[in-house]
VOGU-3710 file (C-alpha; in Angstrom, 3 decimals, decimal comma):
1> xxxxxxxxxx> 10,514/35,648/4,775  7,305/37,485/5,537  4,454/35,179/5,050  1,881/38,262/3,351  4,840/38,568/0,642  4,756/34,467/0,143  1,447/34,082/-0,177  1,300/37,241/-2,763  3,946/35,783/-4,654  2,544/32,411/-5,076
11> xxxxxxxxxx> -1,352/33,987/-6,279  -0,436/33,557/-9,824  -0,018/29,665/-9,161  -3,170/28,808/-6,915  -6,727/29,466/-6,919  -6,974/30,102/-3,633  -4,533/31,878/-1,277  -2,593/29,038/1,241  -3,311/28,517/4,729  -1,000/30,652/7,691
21> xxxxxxxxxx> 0,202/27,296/8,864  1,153/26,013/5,223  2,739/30,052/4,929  4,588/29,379/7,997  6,133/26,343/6,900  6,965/27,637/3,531  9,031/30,367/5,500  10,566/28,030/7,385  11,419/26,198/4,330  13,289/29,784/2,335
31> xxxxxxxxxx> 15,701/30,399/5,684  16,270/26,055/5,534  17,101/25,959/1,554  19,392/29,478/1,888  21,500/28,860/4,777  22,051/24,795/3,285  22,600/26,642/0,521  25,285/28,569/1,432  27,133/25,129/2,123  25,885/23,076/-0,365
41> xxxxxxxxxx> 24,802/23,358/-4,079  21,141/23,113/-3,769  19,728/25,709/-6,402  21,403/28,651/-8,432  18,381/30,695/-7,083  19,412/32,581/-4,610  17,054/35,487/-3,628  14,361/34,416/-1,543  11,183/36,055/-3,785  12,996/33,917/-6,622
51> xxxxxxxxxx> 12,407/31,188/-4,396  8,816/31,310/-4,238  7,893/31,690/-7,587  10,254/29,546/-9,708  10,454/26,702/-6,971  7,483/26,438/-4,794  5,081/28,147/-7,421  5,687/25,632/-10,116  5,286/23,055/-7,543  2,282/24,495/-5,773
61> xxxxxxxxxx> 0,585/24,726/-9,663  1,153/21,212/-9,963  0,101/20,116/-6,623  -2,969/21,611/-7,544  -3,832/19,602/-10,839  -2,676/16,385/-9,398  -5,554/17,289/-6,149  -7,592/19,768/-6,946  -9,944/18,805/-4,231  -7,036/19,302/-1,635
71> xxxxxxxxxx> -7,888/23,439/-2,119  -10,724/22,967/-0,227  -11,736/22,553/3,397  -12,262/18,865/4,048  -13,567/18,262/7,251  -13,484/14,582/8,762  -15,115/15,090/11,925  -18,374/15,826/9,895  -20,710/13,612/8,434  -18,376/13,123/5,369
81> xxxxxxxxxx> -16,334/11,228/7,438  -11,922/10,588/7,077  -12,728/8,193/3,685  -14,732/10,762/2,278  -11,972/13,496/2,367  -9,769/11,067/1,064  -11,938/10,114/-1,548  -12,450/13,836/-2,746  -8,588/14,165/-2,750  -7,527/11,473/-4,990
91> xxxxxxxxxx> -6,092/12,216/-8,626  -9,076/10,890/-11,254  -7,192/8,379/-12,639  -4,909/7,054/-9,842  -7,169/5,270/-7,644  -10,935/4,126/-7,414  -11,123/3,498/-4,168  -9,604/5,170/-0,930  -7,965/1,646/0,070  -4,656/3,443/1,014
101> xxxxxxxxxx> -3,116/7,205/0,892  -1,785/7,515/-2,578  1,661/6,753/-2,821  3,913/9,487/-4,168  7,362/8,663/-5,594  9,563/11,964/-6,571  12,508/11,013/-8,469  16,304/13,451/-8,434  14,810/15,128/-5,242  17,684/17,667/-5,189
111> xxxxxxxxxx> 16,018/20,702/-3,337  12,899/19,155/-2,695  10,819/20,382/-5,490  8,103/19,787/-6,368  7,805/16,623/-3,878  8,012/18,560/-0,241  5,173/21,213/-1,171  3,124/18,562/-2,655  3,556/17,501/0,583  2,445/20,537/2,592
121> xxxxxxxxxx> -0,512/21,065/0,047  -1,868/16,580/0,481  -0,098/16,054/3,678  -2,130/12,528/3,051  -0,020/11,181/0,611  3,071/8,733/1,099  5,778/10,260/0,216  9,113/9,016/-1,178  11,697/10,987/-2,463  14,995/9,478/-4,982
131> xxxxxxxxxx> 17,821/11,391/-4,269  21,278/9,761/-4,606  23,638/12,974/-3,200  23,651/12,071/0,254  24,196/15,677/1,348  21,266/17,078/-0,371  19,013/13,731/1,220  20,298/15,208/4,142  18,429/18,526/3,501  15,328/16,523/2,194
141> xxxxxxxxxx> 15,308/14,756/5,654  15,992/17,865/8,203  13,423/20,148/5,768  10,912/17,361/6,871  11,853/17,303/10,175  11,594/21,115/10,750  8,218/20,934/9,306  7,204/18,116/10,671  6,000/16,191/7,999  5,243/12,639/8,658
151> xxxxxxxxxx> 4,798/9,450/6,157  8,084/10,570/4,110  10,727/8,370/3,174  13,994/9,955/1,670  16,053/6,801/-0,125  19,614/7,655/-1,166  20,058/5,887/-4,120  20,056/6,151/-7,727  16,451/5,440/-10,215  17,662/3,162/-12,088
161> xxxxxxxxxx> 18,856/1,025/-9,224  15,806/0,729/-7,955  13,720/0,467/-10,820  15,461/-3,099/-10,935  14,712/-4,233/-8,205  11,465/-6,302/-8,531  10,294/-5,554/-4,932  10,321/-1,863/-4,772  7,216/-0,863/-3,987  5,264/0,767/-6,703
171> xxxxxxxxxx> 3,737/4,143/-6,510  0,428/5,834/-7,788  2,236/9,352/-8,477  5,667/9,746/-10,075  6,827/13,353/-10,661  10,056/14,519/-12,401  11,422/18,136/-12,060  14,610/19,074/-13,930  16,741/15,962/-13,799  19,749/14,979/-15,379
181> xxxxxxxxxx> 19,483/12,250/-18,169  15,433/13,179/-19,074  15,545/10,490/-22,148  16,349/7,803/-19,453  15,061/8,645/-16,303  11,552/8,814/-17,810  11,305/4,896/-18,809  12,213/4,152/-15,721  9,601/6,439/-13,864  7,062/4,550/-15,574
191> xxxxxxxxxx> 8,384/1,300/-14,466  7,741/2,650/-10,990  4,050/2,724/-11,550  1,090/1,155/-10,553  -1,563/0,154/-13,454  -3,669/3,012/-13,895  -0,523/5,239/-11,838  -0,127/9,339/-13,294  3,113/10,808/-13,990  3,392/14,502/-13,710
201> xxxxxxxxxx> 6,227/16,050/-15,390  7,435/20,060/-14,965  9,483/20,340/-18,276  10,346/23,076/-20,835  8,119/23,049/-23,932  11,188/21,413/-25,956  11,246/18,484/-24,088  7,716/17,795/-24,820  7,600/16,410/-28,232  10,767/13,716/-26,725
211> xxxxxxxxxx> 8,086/12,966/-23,829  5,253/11,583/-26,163  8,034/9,355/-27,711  9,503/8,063/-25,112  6,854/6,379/-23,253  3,408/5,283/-24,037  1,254/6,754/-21,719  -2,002/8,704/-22,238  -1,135/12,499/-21,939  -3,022/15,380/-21,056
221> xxxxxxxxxx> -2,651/18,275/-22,930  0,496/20,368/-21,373  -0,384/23,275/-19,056  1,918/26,040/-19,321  3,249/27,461/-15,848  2,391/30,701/-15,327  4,962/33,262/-15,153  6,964/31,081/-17,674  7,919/31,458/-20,821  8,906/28,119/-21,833
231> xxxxxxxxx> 7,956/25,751/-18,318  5,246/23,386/-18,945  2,876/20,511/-16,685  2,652/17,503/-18,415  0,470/14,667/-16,636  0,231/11,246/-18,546  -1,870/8,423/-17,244  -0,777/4,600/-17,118  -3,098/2,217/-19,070
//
């Protein structure tokens, strides 16, 4: 897909128009997801412009809240030096000090969304995505290696499975996008948390009144998605 078109497409979502490398990847990404697609059930989008705004939109806009810093050039061969960019890309909230890249846990991968362009927009973070259909963990881990995205770590398993296990490693970020079984997968996200961890939810404005039930984290107040009638952000903060 032509990379102009992409990067009109997705001006609703950012501030700032994308890098040609990121646009290049994001390409890369479309002709991936179709022709896996055509094979497997991956998403009931099917036209590419689609694509971009329903999928890597929404996940671009929340890439964005969760590092708003990450828009900007960061430059570690200055005087700022490597901890400084890091510093200036951290969630407030998740960490207060740069002691290690923030670990990102995406749970009911699916597709990818909105874990492998939070990727391409921190490519700092840690990344590990949930997904327990081994074909589409399959996708997750040739999308990755296409774009060659490094520090990701696709576990084919289910949630709650893990969330038993005492020694999984906790994460800083948890994000949810459309999964099955909301009212129990969401407990469990927390569970994956570190203290003072953010979980960022893209959910329909119903589902947001179940949200501030369910769990007892301190929410912001819900950002709608733009070109959306009903899709909301929802970012909640671990005590």
């Amino acid at each position: 897909m032509d990379t102009a078109r992409i990067a009109a497409l997705l001006e609703p979502f950012l501030e700032q128009s994308l890098p040609s490398s990121q646009l290049d990847q994001i390409s890369t990404y479309i002709d991936l997801l179709l022709r896996w697609n055509a094979r497997i059930n991956l998403t009931a989008v099917r036209h590419p412009e689609e694509i971009v705004t329903r999928h890597f939109g929404e996940s671009f806009f929340l890439a964005r809240h969760l590092f708003p810093a990450s828009s900007k050039p960061c430059h570690p061969e200055r005087s700022e030096g490597p901890a400084s960019c890091l510093a200036s890309r951290l969630p407030q909230g998740v960490l207060t000090a740069p002691l290690h890249p923030p670990r990102v846990l995406d749970i009911g991968s699916g597709a990818g969304f909105p874990a492998l362009p939070l990727k391409l927009w921190a490519p700092h973070i840690h990344l590990t995505l949930i997904e327990s259909n081994h074909k589409k963990a399959a996708f997750l881990r040739e999308v990755a290696r296409a774009l060659t995205l490094t520090n990701i770590n696709v576990i084919t398993d289910r949630a709650e499975v893990l969330a038993a296990r005492p020694d999984f490693p906790q994460a800083d970020i948890v994000t949810l996008r459309a999964v099955e079984h909301f009212d129990a997968i969401l407990p469990q996200a927390v569970t994956f948390l570190a203290p003072k961890g953010t979980v960022a939810l893209l959910i329909t404005t119903p589902q947001v009144s179940q949200v501030l039930t369910l769990t007892k984290l301190r929410w912001q107040a819900q950002m709608n998605v733009p070109k959306s009638r009903s899709r909301v952000l929802l970012i909640g903060y671990k005590a």
